[in-house]
SESE-682628 format. One line per field, with one value per atom (N, C-alpha, C, O): atom name; chain; x, y, z. Coordinates in nm, 2 decimals, always signed. Layout:
residues N
atomo = (CA_...)
cadena = (A_...)
px = (X_...)
py = (Y_...)
pz = (Z_...)
end
This chain:
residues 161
atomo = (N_CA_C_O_N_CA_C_O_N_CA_C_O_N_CA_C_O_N_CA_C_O_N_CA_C_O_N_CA_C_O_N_CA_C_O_N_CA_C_O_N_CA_C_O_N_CA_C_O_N_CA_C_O_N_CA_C_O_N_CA_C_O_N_CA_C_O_N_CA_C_O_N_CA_C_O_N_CA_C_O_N_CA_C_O_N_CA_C_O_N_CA_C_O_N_CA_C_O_N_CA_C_O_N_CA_C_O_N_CA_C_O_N_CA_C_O_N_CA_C_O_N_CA_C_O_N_CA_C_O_N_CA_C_O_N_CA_C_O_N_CA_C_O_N_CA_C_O_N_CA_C_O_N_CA_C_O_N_CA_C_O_N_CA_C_O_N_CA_C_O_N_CA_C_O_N_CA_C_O_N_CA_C_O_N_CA_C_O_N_CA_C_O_N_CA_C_O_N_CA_C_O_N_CA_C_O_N_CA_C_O_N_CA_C_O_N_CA_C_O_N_CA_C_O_N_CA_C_O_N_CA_C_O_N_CA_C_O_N_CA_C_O_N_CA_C_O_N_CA_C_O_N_CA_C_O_N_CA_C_O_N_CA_C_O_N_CA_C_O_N_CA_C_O_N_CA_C_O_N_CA_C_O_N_CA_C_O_N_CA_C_O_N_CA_C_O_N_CA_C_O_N_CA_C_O_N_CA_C_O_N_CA_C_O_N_CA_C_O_N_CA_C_O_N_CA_C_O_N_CA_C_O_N_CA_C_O_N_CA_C_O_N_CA_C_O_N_CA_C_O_N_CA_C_O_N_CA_C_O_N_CA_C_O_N_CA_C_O_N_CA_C_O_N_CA_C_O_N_CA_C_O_N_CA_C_O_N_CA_C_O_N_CA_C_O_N_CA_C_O_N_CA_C_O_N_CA_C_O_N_CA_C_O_N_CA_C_O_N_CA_C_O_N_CA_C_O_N_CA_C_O_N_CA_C_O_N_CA_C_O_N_CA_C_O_N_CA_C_O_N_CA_C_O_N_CA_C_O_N_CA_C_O_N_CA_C_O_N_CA_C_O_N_CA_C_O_N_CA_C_O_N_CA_C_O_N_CA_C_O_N_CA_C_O_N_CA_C_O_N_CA_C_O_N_CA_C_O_N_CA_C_O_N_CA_C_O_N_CA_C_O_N_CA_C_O_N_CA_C_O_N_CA_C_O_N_CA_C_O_N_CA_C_O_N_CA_C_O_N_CA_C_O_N_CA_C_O_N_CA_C_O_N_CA_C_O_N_CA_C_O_N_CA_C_O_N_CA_C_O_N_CA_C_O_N_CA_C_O_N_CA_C_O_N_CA_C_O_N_CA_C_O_N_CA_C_O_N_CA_C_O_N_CA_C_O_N_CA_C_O_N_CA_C_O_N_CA_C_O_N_CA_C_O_N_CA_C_O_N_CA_C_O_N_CA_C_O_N_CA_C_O_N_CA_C_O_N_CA_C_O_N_CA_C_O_N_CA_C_O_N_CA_C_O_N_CA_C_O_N_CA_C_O_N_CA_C_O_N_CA_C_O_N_CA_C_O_N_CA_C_O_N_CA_C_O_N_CA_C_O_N_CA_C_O_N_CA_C_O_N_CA_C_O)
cadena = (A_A_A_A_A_A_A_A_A_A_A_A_A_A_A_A_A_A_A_A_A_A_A_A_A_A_A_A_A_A_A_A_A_A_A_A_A_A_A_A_A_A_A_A_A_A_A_A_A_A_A_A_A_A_A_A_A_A_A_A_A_A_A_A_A_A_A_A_A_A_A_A_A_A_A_A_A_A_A_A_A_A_A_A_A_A_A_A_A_A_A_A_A_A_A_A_A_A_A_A_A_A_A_A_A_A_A_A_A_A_A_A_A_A_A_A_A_A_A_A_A_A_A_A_A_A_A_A_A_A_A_A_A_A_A_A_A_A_A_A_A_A_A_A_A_A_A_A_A_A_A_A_A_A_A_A_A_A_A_A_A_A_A_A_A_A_A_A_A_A_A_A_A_A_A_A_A_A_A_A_A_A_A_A_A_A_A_A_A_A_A_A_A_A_A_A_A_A_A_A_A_A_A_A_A_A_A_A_A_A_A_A_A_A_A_A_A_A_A_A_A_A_A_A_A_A_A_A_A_A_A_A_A_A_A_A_A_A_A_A_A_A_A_A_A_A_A_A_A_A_A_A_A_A_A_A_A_A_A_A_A_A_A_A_A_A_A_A_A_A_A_A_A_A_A_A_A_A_A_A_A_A_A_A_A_A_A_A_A_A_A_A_A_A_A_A_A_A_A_A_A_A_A_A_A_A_A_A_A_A_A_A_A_A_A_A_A_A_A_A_A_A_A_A_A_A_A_A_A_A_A_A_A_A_A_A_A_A_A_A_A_A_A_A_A_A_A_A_A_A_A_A_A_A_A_A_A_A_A_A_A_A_A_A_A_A_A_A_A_A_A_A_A_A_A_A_A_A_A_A_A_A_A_A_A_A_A_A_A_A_A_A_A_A_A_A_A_A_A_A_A_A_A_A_A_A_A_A_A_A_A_A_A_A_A_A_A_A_A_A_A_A_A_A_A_A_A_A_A_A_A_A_A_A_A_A_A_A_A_A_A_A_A_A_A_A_A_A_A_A_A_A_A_A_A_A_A_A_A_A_A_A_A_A_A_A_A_A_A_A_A_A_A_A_A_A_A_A_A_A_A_A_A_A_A_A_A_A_A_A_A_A_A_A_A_A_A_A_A_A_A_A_A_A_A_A_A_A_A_A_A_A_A_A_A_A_A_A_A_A_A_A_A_A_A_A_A_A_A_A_A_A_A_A_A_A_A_A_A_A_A_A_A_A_A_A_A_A_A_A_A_A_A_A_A_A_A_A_A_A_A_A_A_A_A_A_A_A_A_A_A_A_A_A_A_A_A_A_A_A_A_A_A_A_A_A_A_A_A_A_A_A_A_A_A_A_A_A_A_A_A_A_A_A_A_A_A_A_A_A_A_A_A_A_A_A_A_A_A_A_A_A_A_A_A_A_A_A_A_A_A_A_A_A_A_A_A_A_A_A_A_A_A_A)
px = (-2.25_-2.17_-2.12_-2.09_-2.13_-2.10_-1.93_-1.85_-1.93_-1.77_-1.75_-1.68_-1.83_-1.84_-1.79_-1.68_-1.91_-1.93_-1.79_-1.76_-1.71_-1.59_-1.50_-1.46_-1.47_-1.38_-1.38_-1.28_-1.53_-1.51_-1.53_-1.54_-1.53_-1.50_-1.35_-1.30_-1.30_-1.11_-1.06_-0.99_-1.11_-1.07_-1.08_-0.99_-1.19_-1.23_-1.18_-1.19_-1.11_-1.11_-0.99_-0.97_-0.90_-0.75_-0.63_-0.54_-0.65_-0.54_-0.56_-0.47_-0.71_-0.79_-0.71_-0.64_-0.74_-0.70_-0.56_-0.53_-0.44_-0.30_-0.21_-0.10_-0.30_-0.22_-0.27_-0.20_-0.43_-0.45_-0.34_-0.24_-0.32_-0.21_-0.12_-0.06_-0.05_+0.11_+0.11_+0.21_+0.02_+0.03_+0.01_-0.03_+0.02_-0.01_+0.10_+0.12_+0.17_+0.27_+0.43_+0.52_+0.43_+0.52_+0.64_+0.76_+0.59_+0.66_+0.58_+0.49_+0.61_+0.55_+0.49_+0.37_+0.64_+0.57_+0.49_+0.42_+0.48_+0.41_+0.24_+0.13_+0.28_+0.12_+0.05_-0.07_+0.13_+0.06_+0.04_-0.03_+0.08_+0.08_-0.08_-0.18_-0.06_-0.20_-0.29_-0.38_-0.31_-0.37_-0.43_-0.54_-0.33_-0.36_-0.48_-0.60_-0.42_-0.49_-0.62_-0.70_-0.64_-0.73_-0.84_-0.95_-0.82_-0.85_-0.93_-1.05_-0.85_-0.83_-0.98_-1.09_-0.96_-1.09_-1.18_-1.27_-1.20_-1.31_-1.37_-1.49_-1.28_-1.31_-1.38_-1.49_-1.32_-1.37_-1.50_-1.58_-1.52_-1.67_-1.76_-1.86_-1.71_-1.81_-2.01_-2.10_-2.01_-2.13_-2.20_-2.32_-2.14_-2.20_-2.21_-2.25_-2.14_-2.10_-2.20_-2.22_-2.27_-2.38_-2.25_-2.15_-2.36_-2.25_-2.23_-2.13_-2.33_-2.33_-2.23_-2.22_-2.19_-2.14_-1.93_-1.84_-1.95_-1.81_-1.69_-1.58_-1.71_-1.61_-1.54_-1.43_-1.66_-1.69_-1.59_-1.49_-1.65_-1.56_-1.40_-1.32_-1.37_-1.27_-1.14_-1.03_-1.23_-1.13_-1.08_-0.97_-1.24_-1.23_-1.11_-1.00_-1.14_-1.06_-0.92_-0.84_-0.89_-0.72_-0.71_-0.60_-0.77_-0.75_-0.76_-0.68_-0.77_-0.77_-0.65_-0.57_-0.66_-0.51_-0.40_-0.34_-0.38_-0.30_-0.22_-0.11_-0.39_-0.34_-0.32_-0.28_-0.35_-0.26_-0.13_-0.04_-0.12_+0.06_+0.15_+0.27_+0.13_+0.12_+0.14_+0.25_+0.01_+0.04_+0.13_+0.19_+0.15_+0.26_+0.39_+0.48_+0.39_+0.56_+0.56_+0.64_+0.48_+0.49_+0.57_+0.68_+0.44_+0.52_+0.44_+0.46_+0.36_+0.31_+0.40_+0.48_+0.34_+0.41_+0.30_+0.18_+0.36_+0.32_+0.30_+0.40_+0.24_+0.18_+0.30_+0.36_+0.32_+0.38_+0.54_+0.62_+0.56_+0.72_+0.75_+0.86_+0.64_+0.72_+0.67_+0.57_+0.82_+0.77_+0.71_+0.77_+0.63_+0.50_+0.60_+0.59_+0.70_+0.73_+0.87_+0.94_+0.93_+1.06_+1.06_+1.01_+1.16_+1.15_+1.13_+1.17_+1.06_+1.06_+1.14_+1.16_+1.19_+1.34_+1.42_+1.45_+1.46_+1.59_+1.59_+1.69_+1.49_+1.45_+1.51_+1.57_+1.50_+1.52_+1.41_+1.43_+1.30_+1.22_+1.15_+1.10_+1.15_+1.11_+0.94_+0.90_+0.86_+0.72_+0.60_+0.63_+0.49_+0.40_+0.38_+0.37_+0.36_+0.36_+0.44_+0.39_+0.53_+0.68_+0.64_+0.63_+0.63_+0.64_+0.55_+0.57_+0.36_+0.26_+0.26_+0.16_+0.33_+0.33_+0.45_+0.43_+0.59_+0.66_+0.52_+0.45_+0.48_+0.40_+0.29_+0.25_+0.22_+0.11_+0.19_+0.13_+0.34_+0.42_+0.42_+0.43_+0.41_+0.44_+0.32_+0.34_+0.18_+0.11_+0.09_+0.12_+0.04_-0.02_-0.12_-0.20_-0.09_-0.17_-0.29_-0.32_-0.38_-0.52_-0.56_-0.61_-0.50_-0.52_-0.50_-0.56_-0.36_-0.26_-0.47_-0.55_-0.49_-0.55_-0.68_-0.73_-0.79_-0.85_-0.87_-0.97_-0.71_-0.67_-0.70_-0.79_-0.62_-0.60_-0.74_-0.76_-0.80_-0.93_-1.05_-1.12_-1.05_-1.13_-1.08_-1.16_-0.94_-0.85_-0.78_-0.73_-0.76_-0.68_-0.77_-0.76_-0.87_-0.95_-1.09_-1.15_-1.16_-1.28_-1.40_-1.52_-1.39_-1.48_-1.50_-1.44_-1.67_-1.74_-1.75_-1.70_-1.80_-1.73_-1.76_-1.69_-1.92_-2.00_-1.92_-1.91_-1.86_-1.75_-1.65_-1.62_-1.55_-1.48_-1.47_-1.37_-1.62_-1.62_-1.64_-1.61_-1.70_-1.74_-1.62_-1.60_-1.57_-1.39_-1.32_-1.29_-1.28_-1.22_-1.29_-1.24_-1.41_-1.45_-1.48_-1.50_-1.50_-1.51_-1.63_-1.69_-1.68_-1.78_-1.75_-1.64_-1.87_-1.89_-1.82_-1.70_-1.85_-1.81_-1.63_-1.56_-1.58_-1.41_-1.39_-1.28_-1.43_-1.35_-1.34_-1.25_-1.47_-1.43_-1.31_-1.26_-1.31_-1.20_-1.08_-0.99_-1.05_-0.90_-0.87_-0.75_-1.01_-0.97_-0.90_-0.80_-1.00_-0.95_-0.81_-0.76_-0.76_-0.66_-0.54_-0.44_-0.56_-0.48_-0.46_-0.35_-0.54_-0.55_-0.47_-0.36_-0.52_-0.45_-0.30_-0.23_-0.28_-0.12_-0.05_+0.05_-0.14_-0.07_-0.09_-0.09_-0.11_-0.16_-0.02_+0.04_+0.03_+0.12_+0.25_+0.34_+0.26_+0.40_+0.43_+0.53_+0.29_+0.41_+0.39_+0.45_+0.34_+0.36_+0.29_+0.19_+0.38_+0.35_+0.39_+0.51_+0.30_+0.30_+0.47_+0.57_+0.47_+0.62_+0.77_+0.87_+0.74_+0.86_+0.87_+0.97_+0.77_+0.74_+0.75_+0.76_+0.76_+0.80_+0.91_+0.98)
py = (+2.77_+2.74_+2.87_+2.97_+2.83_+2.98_+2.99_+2.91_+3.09_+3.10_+2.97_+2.87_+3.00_+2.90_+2.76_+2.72_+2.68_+2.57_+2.53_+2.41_+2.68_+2.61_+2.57_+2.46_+2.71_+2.62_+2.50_+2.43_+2.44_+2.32_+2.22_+2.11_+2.23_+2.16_+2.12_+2.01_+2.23_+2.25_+2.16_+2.06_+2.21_+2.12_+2.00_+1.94_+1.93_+1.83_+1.70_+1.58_+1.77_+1.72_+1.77_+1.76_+1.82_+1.87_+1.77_+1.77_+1.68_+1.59_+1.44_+1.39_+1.42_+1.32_+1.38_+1.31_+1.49_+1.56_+1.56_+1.50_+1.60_+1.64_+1.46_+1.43_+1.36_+1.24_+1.16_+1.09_+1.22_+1.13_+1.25_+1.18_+1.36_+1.40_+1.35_+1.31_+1.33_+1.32_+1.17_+1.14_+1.09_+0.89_+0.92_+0.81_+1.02_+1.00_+1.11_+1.10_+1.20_+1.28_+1.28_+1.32_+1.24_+1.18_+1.31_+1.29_+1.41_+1.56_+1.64_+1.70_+1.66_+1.71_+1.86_+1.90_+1.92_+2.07_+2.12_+2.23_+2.03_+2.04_+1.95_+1.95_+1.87_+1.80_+1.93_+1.93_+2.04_+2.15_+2.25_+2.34_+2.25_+2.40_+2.33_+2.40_+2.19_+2.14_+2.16_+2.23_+2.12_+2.11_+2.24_+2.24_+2.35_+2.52_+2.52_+2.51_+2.52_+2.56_+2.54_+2.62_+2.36_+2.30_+2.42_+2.45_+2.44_+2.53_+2.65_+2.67_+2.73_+2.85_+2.82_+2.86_+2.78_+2.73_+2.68_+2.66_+2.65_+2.62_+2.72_+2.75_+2.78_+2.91_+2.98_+3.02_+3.03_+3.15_+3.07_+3.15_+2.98_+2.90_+2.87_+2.81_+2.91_+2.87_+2.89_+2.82_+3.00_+3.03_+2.93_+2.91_+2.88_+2.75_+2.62_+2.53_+2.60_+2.47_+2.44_+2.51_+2.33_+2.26_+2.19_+2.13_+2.25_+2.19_+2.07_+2.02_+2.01_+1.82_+1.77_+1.65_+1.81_+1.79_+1.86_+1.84_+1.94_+1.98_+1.90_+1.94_+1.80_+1.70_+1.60_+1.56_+1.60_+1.56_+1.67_+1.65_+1.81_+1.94_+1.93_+1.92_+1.95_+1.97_+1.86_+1.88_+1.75_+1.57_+1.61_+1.61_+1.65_+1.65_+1.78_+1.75_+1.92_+2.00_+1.98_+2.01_+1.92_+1.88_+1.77_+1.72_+1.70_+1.57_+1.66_+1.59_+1.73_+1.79_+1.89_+1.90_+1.98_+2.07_+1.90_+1.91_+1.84_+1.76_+1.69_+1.68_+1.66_+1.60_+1.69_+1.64_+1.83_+1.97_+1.99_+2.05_+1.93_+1.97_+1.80_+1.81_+1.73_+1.59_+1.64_+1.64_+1.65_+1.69_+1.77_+1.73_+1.89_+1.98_+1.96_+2.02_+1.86_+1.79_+1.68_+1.60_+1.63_+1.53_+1.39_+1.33_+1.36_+1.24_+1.11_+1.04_+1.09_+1.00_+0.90_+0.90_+0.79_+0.63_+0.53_+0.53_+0.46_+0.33_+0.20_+0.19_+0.12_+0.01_-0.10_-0.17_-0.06_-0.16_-0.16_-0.22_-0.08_-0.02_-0.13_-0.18_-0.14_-0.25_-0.39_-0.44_-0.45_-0.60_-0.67_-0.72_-0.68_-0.82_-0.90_-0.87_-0.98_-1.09_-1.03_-1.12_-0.93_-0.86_-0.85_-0.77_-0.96_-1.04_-0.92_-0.81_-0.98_-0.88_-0.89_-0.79_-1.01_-1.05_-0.93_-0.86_-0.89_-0.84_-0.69_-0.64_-0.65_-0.53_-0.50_-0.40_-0.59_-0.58_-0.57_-0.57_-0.55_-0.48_-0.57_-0.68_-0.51_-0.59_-0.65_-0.77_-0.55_-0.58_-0.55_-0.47_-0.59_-0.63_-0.46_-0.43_-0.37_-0.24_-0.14_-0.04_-0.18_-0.07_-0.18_-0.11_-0.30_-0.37_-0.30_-0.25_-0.28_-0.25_-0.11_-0.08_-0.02_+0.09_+0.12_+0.21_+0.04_+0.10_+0.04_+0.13_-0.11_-0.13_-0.04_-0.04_+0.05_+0.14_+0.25_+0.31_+0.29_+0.39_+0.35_+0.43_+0.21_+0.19_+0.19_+0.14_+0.22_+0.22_+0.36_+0.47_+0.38_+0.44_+0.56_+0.53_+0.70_+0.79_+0.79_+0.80_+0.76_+0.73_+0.60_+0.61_+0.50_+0.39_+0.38_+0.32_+0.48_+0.48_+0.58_+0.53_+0.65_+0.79_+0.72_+0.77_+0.62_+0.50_+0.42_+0.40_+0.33_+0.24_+0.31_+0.27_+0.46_+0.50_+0.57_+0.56_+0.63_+0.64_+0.59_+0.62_+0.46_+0.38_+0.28_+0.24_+0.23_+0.11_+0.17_+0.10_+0.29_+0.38_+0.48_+0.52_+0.50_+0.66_+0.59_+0.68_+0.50_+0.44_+0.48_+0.45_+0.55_+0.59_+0.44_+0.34_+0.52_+0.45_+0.45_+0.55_+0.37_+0.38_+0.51_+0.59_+0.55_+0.68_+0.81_+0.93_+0.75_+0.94_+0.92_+1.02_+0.80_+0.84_+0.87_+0.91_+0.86_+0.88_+1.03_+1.11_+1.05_+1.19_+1.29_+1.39_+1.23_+1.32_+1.32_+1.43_+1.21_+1.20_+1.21_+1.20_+1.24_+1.24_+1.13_+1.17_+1.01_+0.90_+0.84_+0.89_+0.76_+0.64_+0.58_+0.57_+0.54_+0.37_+0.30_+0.31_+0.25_+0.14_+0.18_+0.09_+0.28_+0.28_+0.29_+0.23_+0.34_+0.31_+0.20_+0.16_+0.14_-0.02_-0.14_-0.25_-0.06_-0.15_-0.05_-0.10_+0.05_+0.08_+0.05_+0.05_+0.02_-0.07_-0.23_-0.28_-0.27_-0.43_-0.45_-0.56_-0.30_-0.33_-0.33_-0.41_-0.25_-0.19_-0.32_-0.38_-0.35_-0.46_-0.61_-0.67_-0.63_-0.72_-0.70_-0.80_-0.58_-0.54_-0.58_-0.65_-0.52_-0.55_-0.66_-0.62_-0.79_-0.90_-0.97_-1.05_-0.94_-0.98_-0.91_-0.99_-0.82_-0.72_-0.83_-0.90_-0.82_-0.86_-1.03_-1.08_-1.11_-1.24_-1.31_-1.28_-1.42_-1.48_-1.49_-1.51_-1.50_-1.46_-1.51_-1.45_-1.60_-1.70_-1.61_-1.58_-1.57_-1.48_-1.32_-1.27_-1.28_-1.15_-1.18_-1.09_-1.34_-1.31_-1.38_-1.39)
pz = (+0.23_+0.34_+0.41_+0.36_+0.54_+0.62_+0.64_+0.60_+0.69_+0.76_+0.90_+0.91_+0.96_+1.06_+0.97_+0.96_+0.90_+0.87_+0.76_+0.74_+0.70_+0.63_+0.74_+0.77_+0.82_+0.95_+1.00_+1.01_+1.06_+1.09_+0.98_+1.02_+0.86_+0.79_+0.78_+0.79_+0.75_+0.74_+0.87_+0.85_+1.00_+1.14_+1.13_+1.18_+1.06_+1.11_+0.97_+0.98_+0.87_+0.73_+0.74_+0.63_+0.78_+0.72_+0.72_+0.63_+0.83_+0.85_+0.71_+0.65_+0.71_+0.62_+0.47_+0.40_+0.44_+0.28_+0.29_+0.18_+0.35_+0.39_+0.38_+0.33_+0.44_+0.45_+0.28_+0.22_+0.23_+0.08_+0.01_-0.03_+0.00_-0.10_-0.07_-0.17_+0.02_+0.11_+0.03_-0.05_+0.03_+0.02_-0.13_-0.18_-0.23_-0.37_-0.41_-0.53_-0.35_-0.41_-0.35_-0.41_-0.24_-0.16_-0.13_-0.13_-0.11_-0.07_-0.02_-0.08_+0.12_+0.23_+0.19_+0.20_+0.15_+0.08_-0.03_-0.02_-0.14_-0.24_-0.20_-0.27_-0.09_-0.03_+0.05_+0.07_+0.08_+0.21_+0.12_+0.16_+0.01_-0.11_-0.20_-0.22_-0.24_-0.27_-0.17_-0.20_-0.06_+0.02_+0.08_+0.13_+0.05_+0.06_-0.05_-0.03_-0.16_-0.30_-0.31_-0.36_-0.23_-0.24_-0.10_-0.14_-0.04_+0.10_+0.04_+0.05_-0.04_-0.08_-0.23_-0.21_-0.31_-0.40_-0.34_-0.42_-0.20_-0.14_-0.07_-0.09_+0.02_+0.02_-0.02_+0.03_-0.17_-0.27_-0.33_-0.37_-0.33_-0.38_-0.27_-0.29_-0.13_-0.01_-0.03_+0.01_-0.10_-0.10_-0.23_-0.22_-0.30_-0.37_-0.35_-0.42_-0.18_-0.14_-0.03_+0.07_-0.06_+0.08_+0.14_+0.11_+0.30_+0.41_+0.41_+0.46_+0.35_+0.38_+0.25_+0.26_+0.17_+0.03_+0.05_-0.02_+0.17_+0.19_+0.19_+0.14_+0.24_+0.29_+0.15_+0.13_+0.06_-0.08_-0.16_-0.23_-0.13_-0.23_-0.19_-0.28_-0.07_+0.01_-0.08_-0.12_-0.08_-0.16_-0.28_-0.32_-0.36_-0.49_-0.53_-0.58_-0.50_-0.51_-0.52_-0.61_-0.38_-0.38_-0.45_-0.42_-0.52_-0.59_-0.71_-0.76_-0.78_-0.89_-0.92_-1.01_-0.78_-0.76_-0.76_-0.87_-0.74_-0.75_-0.93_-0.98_-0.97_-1.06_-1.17_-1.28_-1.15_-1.26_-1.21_-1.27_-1.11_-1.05_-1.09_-1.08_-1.11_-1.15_-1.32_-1.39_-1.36_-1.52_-1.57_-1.67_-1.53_-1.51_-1.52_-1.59_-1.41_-1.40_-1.45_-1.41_-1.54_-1.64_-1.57_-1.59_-1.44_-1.41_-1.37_-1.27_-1.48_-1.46_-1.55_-1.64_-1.45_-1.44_-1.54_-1.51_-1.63_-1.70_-1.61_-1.55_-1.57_-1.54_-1.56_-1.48_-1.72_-1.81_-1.81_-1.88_-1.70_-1.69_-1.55_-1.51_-1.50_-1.34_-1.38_-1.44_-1.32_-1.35_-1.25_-1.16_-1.26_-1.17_-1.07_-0.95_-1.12_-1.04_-0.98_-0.94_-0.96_-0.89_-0.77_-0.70_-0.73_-0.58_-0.48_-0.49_-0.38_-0.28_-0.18_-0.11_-0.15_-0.04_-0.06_+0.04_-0.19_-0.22_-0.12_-0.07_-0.11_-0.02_+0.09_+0.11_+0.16_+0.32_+0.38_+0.51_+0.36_+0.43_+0.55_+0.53_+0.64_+0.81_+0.76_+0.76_+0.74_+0.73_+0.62_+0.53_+0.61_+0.54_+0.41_+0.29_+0.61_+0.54_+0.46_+0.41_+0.47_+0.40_+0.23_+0.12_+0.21_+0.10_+0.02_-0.09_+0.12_+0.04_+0.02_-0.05_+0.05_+0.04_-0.09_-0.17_-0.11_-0.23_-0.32_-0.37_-0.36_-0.44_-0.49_-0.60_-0.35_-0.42_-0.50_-0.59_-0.46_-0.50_-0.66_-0.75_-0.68_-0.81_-0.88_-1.00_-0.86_-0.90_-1.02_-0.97_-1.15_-1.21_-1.10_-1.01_-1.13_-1.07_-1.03_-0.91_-1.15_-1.11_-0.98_-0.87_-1.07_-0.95_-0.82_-0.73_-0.79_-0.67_-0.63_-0.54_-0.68_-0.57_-0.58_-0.48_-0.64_-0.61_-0.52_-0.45_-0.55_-0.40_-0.28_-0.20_-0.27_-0.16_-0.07_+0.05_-0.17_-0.12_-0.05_+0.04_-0.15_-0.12_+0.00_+0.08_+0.01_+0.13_+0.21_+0.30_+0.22_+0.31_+0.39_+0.51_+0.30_+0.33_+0.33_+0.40_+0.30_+0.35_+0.24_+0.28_+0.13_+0.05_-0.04_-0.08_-0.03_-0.14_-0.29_-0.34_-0.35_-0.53_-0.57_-0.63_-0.49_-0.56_-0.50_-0.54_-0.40_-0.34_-0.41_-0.47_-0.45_-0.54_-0.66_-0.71_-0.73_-0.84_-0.84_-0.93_-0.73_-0.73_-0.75_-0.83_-0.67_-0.60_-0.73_-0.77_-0.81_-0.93_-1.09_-1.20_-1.06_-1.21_-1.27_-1.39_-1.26_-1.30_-1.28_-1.18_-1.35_-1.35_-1.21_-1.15_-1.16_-1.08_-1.15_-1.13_-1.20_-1.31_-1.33_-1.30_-1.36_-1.36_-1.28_-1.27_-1.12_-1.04_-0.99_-0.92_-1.05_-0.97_-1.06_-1.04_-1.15_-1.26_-1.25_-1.31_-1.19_-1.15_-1.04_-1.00_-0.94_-0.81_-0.83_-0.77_-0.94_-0.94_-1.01_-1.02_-1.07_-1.14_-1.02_-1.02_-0.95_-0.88_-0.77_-0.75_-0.73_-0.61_-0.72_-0.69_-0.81_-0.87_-0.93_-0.95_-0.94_-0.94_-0.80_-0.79_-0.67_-0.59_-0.52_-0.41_-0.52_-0.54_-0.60_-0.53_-0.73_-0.81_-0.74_-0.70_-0.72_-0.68_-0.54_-0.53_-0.43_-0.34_-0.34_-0.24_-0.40_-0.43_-0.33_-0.27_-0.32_-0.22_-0.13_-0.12_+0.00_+0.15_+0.20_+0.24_+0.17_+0.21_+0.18_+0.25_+0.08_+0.02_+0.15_+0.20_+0.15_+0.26_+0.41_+0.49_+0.46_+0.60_+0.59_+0.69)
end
């Protein structure tokens, strides 16, 4: 990868990488310090990076600087700690999106950065497995887990409008 080809990579991929950390760590400063890190290891590895495969490094990188800063601060979340049926009226919340968004909040790390990839960010099973380390096969079972959590969380339609 040249100097050229990282720049437009970074241009054209920076906002895409900055909003999946921001939607999985929820602190603006600590999403731009990953999102550096993730820059900066791409960088220093440019000469081992195909340009067509960038967009792929760029994910995976800050998906990894993430979940050592995640491990670090020892904050991952149990599944088994939210309850399924916890009315969603009680909220206040005006719309569809503020509801589906605490519910991904409440999601398990892995699954939340899954969901988001694949229903937010448009990747396929094989880029996310790429990005995260995982099987085909797991990501499509922390997809189904995840979608069926949130399925359960925000209930039924009647209750949300």
């Amino acid at each position: 990868m040249t100097e050229q080809e990282y720049n437009k990579c970074v241009e054209i991929h920076a906002d895409n990488v900055y909003r999946f950390i921001l939607k999985n760590i929820k602190d603006e400063d600590k999403a731009s310090d990953i999102v550096q890190d993730a820059y900066e290891k791409m960088w220093r590895n440019r000469s081992g990076i195909d340009n067509d495969k960038s967009k792929s490094y760029l994910f995976t990188a800050a998906y990894h600087v993430m979940i050592d800063l995640i491990r670090k601060n020892k904050r991952q979340s149990s599944i088994e700690e939210v309850s399924y049926y916890e009315p969603v009226g009680d909220f206040g919340w005006s719309d569809l999106g503020e509801i589906l968004n605490k519910a991904v909040d409440l999601l398990p790390e892995i699954q939340k950065t899954v969901i988001t990839l694949r229903d937010f960010e448009g990747y396929s099973y094989e880029e996310i497995g790429e990005i995260t380390g995982l099987s085909e096969n797991q990501v499509k079972v922390y997809i189904y887990r995840a979608r069926l959590f949130l399925k359960k969380y925000i209930g039924k339609l009647e209750y949300v409008l």
